[in-house]
PyMOL commands that place a pseudoatom at each C-alpha (Angstrom):
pseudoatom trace, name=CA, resn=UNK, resi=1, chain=A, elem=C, hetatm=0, pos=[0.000, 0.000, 0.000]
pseudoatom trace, name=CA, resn=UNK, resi=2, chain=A, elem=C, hetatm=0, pos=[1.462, 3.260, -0.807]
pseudoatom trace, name=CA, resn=UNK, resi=3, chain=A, elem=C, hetatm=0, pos=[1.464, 5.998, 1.343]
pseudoatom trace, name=CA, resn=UNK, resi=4, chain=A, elem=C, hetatm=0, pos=[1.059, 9.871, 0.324]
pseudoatom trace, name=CA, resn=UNK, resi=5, chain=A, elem=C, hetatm=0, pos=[5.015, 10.122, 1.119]
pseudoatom trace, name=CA, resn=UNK, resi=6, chain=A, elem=C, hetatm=0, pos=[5.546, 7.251, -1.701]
pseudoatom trace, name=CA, resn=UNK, resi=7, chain=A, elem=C, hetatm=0, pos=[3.350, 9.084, -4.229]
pseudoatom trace, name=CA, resn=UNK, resi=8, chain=A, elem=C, hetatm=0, pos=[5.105, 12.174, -3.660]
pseudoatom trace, name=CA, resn=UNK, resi=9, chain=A, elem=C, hetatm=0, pos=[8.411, 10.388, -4.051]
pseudoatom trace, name=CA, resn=UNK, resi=10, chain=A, elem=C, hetatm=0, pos=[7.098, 8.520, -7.033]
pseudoatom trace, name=CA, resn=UNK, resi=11, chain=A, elem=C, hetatm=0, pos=[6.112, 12.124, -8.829]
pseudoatom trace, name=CA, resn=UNK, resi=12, chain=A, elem=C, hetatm=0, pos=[9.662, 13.611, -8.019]
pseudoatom trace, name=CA, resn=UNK, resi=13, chain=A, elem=C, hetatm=0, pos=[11.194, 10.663, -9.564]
pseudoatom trace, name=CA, resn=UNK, resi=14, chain=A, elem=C, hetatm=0, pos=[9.525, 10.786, -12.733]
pseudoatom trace, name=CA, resn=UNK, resi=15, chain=A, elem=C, hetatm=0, pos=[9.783, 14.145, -13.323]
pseudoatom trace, name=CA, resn=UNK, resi=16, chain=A, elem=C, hetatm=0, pos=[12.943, 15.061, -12.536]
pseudoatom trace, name=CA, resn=UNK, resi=17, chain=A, elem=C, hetatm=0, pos=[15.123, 11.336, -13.491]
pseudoatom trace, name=CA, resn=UNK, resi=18, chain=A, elem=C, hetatm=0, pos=[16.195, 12.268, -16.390]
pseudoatom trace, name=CA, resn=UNK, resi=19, chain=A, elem=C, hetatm=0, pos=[17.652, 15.637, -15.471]
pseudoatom trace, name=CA, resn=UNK, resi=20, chain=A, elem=C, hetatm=0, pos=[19.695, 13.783, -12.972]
pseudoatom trace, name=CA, resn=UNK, resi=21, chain=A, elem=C, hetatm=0, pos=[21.202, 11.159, -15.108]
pseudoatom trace, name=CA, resn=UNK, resi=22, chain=A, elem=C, hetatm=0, pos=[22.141, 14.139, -17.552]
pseudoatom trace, name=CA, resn=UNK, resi=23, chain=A, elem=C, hetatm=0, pos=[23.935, 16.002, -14.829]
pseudoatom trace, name=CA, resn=UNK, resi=24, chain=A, elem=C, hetatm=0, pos=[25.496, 12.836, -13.460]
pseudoatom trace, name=CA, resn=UNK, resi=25, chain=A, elem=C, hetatm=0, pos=[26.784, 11.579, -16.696]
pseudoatom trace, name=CA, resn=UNK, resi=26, chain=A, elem=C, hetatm=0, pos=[28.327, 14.732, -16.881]
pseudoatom trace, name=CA, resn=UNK, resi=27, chain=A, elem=C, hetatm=0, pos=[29.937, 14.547, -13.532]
pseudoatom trace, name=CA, resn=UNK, resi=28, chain=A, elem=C, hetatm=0, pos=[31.097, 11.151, -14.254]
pseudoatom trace, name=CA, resn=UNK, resi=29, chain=A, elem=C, hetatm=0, pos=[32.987, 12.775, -17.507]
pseudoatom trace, name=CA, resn=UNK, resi=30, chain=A, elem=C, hetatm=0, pos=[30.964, 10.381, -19.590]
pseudoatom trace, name=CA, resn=UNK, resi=31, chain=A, elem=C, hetatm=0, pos=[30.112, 7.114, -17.860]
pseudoatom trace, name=CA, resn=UNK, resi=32, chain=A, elem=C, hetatm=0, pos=[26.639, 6.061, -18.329]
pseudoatom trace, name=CA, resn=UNK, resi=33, chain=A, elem=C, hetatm=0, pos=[26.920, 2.935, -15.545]
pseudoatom trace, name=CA, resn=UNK, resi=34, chain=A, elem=C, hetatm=0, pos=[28.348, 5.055, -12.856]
pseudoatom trace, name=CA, resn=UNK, resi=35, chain=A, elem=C, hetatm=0, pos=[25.636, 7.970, -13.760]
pseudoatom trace, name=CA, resn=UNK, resi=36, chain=A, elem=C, hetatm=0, pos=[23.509, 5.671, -12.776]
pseudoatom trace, name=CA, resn=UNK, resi=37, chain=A, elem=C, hetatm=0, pos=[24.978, 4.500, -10.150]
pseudoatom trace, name=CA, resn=UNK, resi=38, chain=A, elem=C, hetatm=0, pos=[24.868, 8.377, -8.638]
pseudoatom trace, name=CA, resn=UNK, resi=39, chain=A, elem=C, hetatm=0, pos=[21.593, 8.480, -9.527]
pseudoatom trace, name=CA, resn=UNK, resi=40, chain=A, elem=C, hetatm=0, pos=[20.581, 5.635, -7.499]
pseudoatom trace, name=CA, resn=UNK, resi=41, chain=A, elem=C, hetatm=0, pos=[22.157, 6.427, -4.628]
pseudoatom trace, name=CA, resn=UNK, resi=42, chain=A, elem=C, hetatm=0, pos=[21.392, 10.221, -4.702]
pseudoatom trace, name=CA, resn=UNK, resi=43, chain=A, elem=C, hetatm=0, pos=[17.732, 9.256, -5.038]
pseudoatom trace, name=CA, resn=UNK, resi=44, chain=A, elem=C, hetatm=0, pos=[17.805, 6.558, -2.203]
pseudoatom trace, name=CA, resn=UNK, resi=45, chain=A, elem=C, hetatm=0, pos=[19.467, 8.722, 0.400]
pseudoatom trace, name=CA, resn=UNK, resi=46, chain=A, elem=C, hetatm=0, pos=[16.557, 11.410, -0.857]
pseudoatom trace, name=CA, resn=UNK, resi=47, chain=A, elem=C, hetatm=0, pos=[13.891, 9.117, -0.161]
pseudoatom trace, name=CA, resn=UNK, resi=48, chain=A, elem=C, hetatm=0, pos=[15.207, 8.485, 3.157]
pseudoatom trace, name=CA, resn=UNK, resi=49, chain=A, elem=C, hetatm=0, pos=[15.576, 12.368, 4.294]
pseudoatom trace, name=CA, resn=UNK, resi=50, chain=A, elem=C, hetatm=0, pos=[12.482, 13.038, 2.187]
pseudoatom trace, name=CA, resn=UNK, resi=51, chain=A, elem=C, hetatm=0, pos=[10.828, 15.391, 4.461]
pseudoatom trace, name=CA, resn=UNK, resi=52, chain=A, elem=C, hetatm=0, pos=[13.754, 17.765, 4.713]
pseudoatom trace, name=CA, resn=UNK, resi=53, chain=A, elem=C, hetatm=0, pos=[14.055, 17.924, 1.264]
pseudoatom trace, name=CA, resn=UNK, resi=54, chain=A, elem=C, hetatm=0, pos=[10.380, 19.032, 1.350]
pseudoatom trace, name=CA, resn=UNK, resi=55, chain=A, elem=C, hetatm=0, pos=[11.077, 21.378, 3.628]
pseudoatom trace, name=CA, resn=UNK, resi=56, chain=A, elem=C, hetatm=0, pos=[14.556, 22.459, 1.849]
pseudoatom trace, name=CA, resn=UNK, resi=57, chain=A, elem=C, hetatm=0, pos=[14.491, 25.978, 1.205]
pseudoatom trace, name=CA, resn=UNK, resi=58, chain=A, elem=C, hetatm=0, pos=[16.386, 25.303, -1.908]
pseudoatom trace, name=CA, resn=UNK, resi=59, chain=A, elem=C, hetatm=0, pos=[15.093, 22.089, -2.986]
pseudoatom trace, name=CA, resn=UNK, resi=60, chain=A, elem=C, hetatm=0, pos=[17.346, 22.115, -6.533]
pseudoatom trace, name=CA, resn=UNK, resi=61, chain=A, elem=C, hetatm=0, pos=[20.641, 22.978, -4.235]
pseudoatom trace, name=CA, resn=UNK, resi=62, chain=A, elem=C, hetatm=0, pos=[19.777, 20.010, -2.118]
pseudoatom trace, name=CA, resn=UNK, resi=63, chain=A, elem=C, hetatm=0, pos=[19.458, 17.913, -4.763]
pseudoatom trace, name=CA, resn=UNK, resi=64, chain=A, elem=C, hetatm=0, pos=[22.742, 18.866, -6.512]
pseudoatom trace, name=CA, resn=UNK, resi=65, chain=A, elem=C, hetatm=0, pos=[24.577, 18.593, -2.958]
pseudoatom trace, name=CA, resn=UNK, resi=66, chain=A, elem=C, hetatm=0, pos=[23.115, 15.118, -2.598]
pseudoatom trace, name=CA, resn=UNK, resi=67, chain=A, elem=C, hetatm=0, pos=[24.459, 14.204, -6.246]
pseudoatom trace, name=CA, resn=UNK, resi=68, chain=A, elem=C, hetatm=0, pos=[28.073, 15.548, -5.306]
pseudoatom trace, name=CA, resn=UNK, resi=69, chain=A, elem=C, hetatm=0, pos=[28.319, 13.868, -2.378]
pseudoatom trace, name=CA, resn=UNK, resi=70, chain=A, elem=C, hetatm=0, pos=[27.070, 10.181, -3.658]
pseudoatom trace, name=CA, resn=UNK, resi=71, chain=A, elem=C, hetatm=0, pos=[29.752, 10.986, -6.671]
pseudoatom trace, name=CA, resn=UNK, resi=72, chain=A, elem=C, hetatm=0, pos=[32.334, 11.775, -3.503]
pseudoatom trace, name=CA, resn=UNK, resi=73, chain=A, elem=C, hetatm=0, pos=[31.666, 8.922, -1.643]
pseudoatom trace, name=CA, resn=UNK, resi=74, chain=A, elem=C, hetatm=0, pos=[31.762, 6.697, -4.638]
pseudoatom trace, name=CA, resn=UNK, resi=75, chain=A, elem=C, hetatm=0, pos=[35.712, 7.778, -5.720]
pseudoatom trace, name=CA, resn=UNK, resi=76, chain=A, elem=C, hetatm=0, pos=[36.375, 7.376, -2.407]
pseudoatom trace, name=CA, resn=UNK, resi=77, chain=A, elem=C, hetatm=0, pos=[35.294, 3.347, -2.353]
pseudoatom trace, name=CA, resn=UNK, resi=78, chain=A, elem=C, hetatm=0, pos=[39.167, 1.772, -2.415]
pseudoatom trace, name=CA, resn=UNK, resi=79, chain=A, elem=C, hetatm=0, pos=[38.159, -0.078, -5.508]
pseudoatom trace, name=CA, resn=UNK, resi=80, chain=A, elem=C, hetatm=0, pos=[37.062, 2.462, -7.867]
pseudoatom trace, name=CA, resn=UNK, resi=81, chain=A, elem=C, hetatm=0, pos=[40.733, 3.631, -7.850]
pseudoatom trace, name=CA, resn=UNK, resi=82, chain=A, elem=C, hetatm=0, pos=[42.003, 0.838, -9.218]
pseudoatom trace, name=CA, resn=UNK, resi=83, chain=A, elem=C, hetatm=0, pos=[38.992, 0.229, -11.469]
pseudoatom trace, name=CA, resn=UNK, resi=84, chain=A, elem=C, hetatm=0, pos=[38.629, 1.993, -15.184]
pseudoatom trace, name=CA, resn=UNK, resi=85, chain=A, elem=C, hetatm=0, pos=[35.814, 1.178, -16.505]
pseudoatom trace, name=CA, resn=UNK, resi=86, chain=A, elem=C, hetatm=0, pos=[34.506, 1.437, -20.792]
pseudoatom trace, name=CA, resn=UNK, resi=87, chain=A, elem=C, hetatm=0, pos=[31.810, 0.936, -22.857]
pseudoatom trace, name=CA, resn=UNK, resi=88, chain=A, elem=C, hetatm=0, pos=[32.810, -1.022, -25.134]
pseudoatom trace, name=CA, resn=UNK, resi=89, chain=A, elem=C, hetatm=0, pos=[36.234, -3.240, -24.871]
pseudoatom trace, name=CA, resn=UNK, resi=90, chain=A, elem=C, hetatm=0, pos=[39.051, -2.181, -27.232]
pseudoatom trace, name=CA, resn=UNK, resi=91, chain=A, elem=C, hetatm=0, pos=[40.458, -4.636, -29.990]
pseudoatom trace, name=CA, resn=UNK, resi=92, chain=A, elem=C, hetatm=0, pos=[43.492, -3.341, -29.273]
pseudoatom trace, name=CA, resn=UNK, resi=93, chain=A, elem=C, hetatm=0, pos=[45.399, -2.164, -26.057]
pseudoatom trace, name=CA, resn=UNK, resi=94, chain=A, elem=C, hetatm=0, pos=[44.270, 1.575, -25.501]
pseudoatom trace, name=CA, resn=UNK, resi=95, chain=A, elem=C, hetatm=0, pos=[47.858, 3.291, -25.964]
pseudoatom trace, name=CA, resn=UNK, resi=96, chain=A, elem=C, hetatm=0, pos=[48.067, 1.385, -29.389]
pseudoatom trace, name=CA, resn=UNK, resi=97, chain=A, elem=C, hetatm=0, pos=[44.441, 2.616, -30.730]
pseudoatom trace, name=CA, resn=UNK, resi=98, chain=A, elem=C, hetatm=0, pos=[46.120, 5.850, -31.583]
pseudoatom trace, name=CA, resn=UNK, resi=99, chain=A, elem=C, hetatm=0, pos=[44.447, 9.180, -30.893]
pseudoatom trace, name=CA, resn=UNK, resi=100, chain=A, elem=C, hetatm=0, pos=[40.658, 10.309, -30.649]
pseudoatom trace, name=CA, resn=UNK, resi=101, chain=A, elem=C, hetatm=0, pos=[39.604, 12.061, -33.721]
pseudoatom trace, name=CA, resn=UNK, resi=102, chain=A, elem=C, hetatm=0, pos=[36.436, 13.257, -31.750]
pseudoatom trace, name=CA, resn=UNK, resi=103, chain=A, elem=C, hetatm=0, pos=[37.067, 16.046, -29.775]
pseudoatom trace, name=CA, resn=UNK, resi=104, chain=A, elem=C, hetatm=0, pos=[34.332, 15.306, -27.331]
pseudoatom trace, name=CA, resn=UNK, resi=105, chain=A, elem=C, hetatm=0, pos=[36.185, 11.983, -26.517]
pseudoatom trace, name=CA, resn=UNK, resi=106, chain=A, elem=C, hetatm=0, pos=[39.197, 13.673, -25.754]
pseudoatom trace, name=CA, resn=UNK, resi=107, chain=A, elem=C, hetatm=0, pos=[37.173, 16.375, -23.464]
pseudoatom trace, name=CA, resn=UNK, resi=108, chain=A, elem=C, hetatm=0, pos=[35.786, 13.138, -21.940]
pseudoatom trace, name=CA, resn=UNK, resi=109, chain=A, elem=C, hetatm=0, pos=[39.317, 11.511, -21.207]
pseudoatom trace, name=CA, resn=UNK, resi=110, chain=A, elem=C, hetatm=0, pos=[40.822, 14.884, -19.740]
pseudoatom trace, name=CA, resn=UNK, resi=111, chain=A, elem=C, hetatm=0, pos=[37.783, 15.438, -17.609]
pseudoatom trace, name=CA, resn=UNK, resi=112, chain=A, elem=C, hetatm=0, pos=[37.956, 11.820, -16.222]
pseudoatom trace, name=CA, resn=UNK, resi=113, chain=A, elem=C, hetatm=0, pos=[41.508, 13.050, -15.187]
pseudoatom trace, name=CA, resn=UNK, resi=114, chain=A, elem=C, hetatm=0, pos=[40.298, 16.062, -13.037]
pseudoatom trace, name=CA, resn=UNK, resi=115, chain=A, elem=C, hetatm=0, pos=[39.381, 15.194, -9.328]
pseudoatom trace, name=CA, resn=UNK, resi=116, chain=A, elem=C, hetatm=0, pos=[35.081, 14.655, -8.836]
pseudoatom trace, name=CA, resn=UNK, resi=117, chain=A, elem=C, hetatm=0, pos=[34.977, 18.396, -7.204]
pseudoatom trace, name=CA, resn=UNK, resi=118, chain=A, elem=C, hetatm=0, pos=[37.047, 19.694, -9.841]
pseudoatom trace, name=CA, resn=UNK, resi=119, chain=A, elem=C, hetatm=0, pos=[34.942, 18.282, -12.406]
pseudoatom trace, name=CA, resn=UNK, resi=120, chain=A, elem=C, hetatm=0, pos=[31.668, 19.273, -10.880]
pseudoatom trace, name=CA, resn=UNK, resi=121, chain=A, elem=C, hetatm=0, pos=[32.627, 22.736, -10.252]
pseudoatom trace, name=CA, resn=UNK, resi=122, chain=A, elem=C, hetatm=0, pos=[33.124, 22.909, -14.182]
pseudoatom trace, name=CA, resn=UNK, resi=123, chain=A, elem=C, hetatm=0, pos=[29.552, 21.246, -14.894]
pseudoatom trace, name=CA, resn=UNK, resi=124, chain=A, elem=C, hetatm=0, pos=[27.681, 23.023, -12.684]
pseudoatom trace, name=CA, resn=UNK, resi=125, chain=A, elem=C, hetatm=0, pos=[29.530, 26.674, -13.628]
pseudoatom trace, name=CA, resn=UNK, resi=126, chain=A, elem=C, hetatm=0, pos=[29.691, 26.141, -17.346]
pseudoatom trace, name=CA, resn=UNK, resi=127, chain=A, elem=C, hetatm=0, pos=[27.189, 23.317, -18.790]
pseudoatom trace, name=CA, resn=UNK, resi=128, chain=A, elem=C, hetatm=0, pos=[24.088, 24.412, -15.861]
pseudoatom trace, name=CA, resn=UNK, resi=129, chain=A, elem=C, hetatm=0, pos=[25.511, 28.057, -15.639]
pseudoatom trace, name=CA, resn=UNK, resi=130, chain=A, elem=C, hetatm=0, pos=[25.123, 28.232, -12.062]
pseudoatom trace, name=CA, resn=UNK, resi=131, chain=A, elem=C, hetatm=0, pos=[26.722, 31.244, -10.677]
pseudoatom trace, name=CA, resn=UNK, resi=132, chain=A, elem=C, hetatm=0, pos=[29.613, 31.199, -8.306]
pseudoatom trace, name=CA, resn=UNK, resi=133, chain=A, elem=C, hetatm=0, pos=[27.275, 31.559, -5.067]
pseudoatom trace, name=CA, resn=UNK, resi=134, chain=A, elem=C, hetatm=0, pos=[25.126, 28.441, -6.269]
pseudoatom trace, name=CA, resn=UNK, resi=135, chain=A, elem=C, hetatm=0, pos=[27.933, 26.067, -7.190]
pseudoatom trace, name=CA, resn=UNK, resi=136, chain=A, elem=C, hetatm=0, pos=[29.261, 27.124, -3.714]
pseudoatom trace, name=CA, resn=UNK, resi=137, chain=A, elem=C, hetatm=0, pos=[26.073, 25.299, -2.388]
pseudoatom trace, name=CA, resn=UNK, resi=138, chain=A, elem=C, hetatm=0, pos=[25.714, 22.561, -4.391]
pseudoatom trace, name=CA, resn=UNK, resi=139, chain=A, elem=C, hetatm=0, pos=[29.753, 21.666, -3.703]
pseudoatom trace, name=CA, resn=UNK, resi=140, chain=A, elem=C, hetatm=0, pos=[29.862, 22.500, -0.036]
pseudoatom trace, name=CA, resn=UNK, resi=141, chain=A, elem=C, hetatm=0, pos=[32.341, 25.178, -0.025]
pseudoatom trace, name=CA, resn=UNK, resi=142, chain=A, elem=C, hetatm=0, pos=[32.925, 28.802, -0.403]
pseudoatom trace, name=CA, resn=UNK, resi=143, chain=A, elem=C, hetatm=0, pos=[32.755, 31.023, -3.215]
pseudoatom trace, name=CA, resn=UNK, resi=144, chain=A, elem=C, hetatm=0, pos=[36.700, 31.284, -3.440]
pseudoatom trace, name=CA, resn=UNK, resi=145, chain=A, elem=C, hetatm=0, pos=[37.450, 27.587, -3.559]
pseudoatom trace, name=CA, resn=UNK, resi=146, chain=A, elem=C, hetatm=0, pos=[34.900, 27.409, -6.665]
pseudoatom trace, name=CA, resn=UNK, resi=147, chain=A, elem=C, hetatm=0, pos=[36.858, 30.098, -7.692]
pseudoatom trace, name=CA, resn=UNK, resi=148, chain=A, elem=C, hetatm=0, pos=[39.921, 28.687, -7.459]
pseudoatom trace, name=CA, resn=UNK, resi=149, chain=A, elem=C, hetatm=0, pos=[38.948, 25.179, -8.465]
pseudoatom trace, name=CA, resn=UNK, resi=150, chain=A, elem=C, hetatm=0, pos=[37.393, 26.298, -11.590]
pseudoatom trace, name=CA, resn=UNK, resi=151, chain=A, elem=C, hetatm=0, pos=[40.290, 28.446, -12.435]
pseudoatom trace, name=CA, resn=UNK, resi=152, chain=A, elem=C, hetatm=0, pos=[42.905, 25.265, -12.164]
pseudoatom trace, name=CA, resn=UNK, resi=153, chain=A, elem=C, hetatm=0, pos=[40.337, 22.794, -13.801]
pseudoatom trace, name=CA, resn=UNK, resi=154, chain=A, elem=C, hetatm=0, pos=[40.572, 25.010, -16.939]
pseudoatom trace, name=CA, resn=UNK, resi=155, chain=A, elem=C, hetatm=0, pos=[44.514, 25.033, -16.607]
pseudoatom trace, name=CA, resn=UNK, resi=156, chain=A, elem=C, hetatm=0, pos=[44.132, 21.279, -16.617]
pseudoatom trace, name=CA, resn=UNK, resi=157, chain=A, elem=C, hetatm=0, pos=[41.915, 21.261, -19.292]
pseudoatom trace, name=CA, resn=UNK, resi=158, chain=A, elem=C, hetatm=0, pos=[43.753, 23.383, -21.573]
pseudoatom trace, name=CA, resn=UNK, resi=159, chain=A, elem=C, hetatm=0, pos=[47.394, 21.662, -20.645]
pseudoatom trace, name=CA, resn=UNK, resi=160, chain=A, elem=C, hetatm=0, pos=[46.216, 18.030, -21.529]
pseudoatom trace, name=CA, resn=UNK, resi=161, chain=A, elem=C, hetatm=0, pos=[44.299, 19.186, -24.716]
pseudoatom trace, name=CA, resn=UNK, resi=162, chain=A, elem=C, hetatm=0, pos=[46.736, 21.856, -25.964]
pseudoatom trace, name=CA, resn=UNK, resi=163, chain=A, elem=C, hetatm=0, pos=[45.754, 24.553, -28.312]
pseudoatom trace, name=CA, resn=UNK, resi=164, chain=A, elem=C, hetatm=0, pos=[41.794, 23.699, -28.964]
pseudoatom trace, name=CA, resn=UNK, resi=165, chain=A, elem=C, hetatm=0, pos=[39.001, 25.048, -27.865]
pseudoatom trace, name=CA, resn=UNK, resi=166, chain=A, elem=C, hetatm=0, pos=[37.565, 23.760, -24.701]
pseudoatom trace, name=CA, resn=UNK, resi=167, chain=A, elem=C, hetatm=0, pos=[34.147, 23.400, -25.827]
pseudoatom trace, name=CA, resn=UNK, resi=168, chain=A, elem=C, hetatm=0, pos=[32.078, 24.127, -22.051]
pseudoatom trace, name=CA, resn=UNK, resi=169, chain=A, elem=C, hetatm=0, pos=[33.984, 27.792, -21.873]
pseudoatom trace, name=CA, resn=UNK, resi=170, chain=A, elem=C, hetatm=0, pos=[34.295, 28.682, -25.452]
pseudoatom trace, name=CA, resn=UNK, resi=171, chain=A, elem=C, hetatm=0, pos=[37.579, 30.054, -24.275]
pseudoatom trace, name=CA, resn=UNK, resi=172, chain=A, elem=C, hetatm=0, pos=[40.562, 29.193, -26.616]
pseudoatom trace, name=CA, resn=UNK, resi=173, chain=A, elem=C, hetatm=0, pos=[44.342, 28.374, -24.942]
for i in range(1, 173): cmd.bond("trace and resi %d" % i, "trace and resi %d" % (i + 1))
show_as sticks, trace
zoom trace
């Protein structure tokens, strides 16, 4: 029997899945199985502390913090370290396949390479266009670390793929 808390949950879920697995495939720099991962865990810890996120007084912050954090704790399990995961296996070793052609798969690889609060910083400044104050929120942490961890994400960015465009900024190295 469901109760009027279950409905609720039930609603929430439906309308707002898909915008979660979009902004955790993002923060995953690609992967579709840990997005989903994220998104499982992000919406089982909501259902659990459901009525504070009703009465959140930022109910979209609340949800991005809960996202971050499941992402956190999740690179912080000892054997996702030693774990790469792919969609599809390689014929080939990976350093013998030669270089990406696509430039999204190469934005992919470098942002795999940036630390999970690095990377979200980036997603939620430059693909949600959050300001500064709201990506503060969502990350847990003030305005001058998103500052500052936006500032050497971009320096990452732009050292591993040289002189191209990096297509969330439209800023050119």
């Amino acid at each position: 029997m469901k109760t009027e808390r279950d409905e609720q949950f039930h609603s929430f879920v439906l309308g707002h899945r898909a915008q979660l697995v979009r902004t955790a495939t993002l923060l995953t720099a690609g992967d579709g199985h840990l997005a989903e991962d994220l998104v499982q865990s992000t919406l089982t810890k909501l259902y659990v502390a459901w009525p504070s996120f009703r009465k959140a007084d930022n109910p979209e912050g609340y949800l991005r913090r809960t996202l971050v954090n499941a992402l956190t704790d999740e690179r912080r399990r000892w054997w996702r370290r030693h774990e790469r995961t792919v969609a599809e296996l390689p014929d080939r070793p990976l350093s013998a396949a030669g270089e990406d052609d696509d430039q999204s798969d190469g934005l992919r690889a470098a942002l795999r390479e940036l630390p999970p609060k690095m990377r979200a910083a980036l997603v939620f400044r430059y693909f949600y266009d959050l300001d500064v104050a709201d990506t503060a929120d969502a990350l847990g942490c003030t305005e001058g670390t998103v500052k500052s961890q936006t500032a050497r994400a971009l320096d990452r960015l732009r050292g591993v793929l040289g002189e191209t465009e990096i297509p969330l900024t439209g800023v050119t190295r």
